[in-house]
N, C-alpha and C positions, 0 to 999 in steps of 0.2 A: 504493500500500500504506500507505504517511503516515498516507492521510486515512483509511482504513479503519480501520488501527489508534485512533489520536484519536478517530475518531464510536463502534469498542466501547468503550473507555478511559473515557470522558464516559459512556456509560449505564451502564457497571456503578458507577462512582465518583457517581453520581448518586444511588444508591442501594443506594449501600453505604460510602462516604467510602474515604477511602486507605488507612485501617488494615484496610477489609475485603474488598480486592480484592488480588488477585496477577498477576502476568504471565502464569502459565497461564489464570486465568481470562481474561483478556484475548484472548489467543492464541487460548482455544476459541473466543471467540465470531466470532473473525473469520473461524476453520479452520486455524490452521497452526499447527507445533510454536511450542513456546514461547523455543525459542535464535533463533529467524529475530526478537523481539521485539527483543533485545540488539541487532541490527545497527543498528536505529535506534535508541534506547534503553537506555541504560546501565543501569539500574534503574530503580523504582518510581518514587520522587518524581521526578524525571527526566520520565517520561510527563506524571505529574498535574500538574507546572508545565505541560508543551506545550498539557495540555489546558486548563490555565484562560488561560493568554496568548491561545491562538488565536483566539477570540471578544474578550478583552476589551479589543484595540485596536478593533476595531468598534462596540461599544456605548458604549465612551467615545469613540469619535472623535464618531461622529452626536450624542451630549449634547453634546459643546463644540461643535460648529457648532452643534446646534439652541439654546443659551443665547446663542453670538454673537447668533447672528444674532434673536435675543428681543430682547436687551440694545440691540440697534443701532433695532430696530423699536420697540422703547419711547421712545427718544428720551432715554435715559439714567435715567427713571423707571420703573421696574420695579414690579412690584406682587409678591405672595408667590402668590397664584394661579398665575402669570403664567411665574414663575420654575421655580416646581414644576410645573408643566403643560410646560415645557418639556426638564427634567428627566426628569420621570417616562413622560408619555406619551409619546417619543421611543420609552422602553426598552421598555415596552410595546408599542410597536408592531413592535418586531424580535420578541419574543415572538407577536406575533400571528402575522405574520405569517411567520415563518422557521422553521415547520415543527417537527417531532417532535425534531429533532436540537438547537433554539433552546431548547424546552421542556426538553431534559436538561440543557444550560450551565444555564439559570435556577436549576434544582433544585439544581445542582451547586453553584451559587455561595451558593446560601442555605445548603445543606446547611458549604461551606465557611466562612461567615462568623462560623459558630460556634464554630470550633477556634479555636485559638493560630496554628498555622500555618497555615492557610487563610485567617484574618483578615491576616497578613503578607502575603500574594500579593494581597488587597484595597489593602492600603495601597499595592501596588508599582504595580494596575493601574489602581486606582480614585481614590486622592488627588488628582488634579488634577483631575477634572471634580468630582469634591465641593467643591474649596474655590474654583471656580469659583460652583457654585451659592452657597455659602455668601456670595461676595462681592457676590450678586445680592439675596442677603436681606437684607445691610446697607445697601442701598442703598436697597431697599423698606422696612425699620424700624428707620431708624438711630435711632429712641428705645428700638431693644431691647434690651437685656443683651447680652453677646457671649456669655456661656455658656446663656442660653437659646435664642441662635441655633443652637449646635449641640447643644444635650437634644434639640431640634425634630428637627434634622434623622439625629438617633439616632431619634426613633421614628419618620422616614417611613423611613427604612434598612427598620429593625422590622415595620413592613409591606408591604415593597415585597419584604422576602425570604420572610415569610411566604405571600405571593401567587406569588411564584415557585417555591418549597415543593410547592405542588401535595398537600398530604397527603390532601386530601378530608372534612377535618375539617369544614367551614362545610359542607358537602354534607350530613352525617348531623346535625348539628346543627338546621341550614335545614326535615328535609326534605326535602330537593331543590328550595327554593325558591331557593337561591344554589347554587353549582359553584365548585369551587375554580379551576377552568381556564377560566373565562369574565374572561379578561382583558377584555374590551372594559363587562365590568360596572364592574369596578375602575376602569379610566381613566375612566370617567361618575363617579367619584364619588371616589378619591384625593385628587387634588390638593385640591381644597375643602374636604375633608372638614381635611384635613391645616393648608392658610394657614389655619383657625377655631383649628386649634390653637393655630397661632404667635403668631395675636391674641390667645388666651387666656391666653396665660402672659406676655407681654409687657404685658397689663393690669394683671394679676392683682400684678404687682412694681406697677407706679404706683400699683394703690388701696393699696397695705399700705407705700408710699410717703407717701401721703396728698398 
């Protein structure tokens, strides 16, 4: 029953965030009165914490293995590609591949990262495989600013929630020649697209440097 509650919990807070969801609606969608929610679940935020922890030891565990084990295969020279490919395309692939229920956490966490307190539950699950990465990027350009190392990795966040977003915006924009849910387009072109930037701004201070 746990899990059933959490998988409706996750899609209605997917989209609808925690201020626009209630326990009854919860309850309907899984079939049962809404006091059987309380037995597991003392209240609201209650649920929505379970629901964003119980993925988010998963998708940060497999990024710090997958940057270990980058950082070890590099032979301690990392490159910004490299680091971000390891990063990124990890998370993307639990996206791919884990299903309708993977697709509402992503929504869910994007839609989260933009609150005050949603942003908190990021910090609580997410700060260590970020400054992980981020130690990977110092390593890759230690001639780059330290706060441009993290602008950077503020706008691969920026994209990488907007991708898990799912709104279908790049869809009617496109045409239909992009999908907002064609994660495997993304991972072809993210991470690169992303280390040009890091190059760019890490330039950009040395020539205005002179």
């Amino acid at each position: 029953m746990t899990e059933q509650i959490l998988d409706a919990a996750e899609h209605l807070f997917s989209r609808h965030g925690l201020y626009g969801v209630t326990l009854k609606d919860v309850a309907s969608r899984v079939g049962v009165h809404h006091t059987l929610l309380n037995y597991y679940f003392t209240d609201k935020k209650t649920l929505f914490d379970a629901v964003m922890a119980r993925r988010a030891g998963v998708t940060s565990g497999l990024r710090m293995q997958a940057l270990d084990e980058y950082e070890a295969a590099s032979g301690g020279k990392p490159t910004v590609e490299g680091a971000l490919h390891a990063f990124l395309d990890t998370d993307l692939d639990l996206y791919i591949q884990g299903g309708e229920n993977w697709k509402n956490y992503g929504a869910l966490s994007a839609l989260a990262s933009t609150t005050p307190y949603g942003a908190e539950l990021m910090d609580q699950h997410f700060d260590p495989v970020v400054l992980r990465l981020i130690g990977l990027l110092r390593k890759a350009m230690p001639d780059c600013a330290e706060e441009d190392i993290f602008w950077g990795y503020h706008f691969v966040t920026g994209a990488l929630m907007l991708t898990l977003a799912r709104t279908g915006r790049i869809d009617r924009l496109s045409g239909g020649l992009c999908r907002s849910d064609d994660y495997d387009a993304v991972k072809a072109r993210m991470a690169s697209f992303m280390a040009a930037g890091f190059r760019a701004i890490r330039d950009r201070r040395k020539d205005e440097a002179g």
